[in-house]
N, C-alpha and C positions, 0 to 999 in steps of 0.2 A: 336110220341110224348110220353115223358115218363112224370108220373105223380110223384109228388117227394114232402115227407116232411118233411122237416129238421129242426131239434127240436133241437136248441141252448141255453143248459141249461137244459136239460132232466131233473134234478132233479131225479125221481125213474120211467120216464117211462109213467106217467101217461096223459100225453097228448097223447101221442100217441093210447093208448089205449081209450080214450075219442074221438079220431078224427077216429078213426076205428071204431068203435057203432054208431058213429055219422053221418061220411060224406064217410064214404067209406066201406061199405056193403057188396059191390062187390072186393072186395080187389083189387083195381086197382092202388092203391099207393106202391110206396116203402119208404120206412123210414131210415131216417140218423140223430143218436142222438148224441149227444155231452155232454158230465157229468165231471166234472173236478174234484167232493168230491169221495174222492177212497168208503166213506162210500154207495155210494148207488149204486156202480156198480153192486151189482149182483141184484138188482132191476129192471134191463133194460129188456124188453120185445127183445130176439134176435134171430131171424127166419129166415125164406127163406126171407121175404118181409122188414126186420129189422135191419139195422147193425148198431153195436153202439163202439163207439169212446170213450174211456179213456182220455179225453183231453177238453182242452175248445177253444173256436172260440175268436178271438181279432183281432184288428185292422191293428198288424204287428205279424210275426212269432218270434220278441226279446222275449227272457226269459223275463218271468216275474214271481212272486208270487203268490200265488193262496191259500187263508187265508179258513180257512175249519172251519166252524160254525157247527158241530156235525152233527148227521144222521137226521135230519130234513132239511137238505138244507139250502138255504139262501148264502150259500159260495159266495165270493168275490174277485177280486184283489184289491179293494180298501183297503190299510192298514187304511185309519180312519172310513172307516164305520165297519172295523172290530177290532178297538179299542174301538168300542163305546159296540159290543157285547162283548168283554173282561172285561171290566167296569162293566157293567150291570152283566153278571154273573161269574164274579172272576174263570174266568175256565182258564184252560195252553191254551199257545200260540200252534195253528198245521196250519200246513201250507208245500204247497209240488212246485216247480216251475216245470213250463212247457213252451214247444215251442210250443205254440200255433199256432191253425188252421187258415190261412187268410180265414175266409169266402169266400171272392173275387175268391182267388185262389184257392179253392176248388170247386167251384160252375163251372169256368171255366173250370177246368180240367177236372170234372166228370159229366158235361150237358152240353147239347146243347143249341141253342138262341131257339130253338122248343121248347123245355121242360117245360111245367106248374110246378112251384115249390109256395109250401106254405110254407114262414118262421114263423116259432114259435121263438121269440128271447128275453129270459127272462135271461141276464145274466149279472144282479148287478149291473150296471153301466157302463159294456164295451158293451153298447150298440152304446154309440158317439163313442167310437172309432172304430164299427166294421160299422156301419151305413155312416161315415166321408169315409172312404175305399171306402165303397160300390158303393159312391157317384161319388167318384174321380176315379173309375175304368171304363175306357173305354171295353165294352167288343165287342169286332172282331168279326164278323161270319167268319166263313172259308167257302169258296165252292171251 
């Protein structure tokens, strides 16, 4: 059994390193982050025990948009909730699309029905969509 945390939304990294001081000491975890704002990738903590992913986790792998709210995080695919922070502070429109991760289908491909995995999943609102997936996905043990 492999122990596994997968940090949907990595933001700069920092859960991870909070869940390591914390709950895993013994470094018995591996880590798999997901960050989709180009601005805080070189923030991500990436080691032996740490691989980290330029991209974001959603519900299907269609293109979609991915609205980039400055180096403080907060990024979204929803274009109203990031009209609302265009509004508010009169900054240019940036935004970059990506084929995004199925959860489902990455969880699948890369663990077992064995496998303890902890989800971190902070990611703006494609949380129904990737949680809806999750739901409706049958997953097969193989023997």
């Amino acid at each position: 059994m492999r122990k596994i945390f997968l940090d949907c939304g990595s933001n700069d990294g920092c859960s991870v390193r909070k869940f390591q001081d914390i709950k895993d000491k013994d470094k018995e975890f591996e880590y798999f982050c997901f960050e989709g704002n180009p601005k805080l990738f070189k923030y991500h903590p990436v080691n032996d025990f740490c691989t980290f992913y330029p991209n974001i986790v959603y519900g299907s792998n269609e293109p979609i948009e991915f609205y980039i709210q400055g180096s403080g995080g907060g990024s979204t695919t929803s274009r109203r909730k990031y009209q609302g922070y265009l509004d508010k502070y009169k900054c240019e429109e940036e935004k970059v699309k990506y084929n995004p991760v199925v959860l489902s289908d990455f969880i699948c491909d890369n663990f077992s029905v064995d496998d303890y995995i902890v989800l971190k999943l902070d990611v703006e609102g494609a949380e129904y969509s990737i949680l809806q997936n999750l739901l409706g996905y049958k997953i097969q043990s193989v023997h």
